[in-house]
C-alpha positions in Angstrom: 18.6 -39.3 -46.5 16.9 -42.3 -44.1 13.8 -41.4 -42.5 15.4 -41.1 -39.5 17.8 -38.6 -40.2 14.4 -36.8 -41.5 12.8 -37.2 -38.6 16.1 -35.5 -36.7 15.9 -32.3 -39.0 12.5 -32.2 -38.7 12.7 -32.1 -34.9 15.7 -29.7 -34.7 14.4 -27.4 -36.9 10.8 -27.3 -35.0 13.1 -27.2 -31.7 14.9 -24.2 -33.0 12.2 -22.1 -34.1 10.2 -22.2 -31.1 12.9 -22.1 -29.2 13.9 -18.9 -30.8 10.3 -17.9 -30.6 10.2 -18.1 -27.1 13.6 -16.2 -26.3 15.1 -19.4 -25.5 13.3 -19.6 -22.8 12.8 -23.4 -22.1 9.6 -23.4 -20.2 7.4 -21.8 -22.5 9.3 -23.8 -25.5 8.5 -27.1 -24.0 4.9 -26.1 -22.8 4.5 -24.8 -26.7 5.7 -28.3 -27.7 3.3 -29.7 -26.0 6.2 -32.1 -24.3 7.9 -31.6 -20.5 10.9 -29.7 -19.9 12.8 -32.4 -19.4 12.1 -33.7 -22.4 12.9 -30.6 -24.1 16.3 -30.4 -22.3 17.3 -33.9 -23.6 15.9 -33.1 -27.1 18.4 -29.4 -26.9 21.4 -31.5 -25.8 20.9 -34.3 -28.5 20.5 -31.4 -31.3 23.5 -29.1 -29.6 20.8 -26.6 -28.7 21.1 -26.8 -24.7 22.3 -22.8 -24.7 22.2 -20.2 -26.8 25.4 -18.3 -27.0 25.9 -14.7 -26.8 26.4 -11.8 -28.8 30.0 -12.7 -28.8 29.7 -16.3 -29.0 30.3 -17.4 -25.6 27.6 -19.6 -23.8 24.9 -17.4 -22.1 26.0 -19.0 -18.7 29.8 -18.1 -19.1 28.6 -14.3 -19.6 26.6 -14.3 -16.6 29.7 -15.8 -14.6 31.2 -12.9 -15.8 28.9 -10.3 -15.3 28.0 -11.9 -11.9 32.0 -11.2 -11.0 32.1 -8.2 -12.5 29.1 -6.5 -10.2 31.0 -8.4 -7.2 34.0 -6.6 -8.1 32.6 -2.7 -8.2 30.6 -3.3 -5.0 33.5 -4.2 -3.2 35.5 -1.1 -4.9 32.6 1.1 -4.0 32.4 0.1 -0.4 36.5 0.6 0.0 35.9 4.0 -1.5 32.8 4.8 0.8 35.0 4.2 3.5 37.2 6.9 5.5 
């Protein structure tokens, strides 16, 4: 293994484990770093960190689409039933 690809685990695996430490929350993982969000960001993208998926293995963002739609959905059922 070269140095550099040391260097590259090391920094993933410190990446991960704060970033798991910090609920993925990038903000507090970067200011825990020590280095700016957007340096962080670049760092997650370059290890194929940028999102954590979900329970079911989906991106966290897709899930929220969904759950987004879904809420969309029953309010528009619930005002059509409220209605006489």
């Amino acid at each position: 293994m070269t140095l550099d690809e040391m260097v590259n685990d090391y920094e993933y695996r410190l990446i991960l484990e704060a970033y798991k430490k910090h609920d993925f929350n990038q903000s507090h993982t970067a200011k825990a770093l020590g280095i700016s969000r957007r340096t962080l960001i670049y760092k997650l993208e370059k290890h194929g960190l940028k999102e954590p998926p979900d329970e079911e293995g989906r991106s966290r963002s897709d899930a929220a689409r969904r759950r987004r739609a879904q809420i969309a959905v029953e309010m528009m059922f619930n005002e059509r039933e409220a209605k006489p």
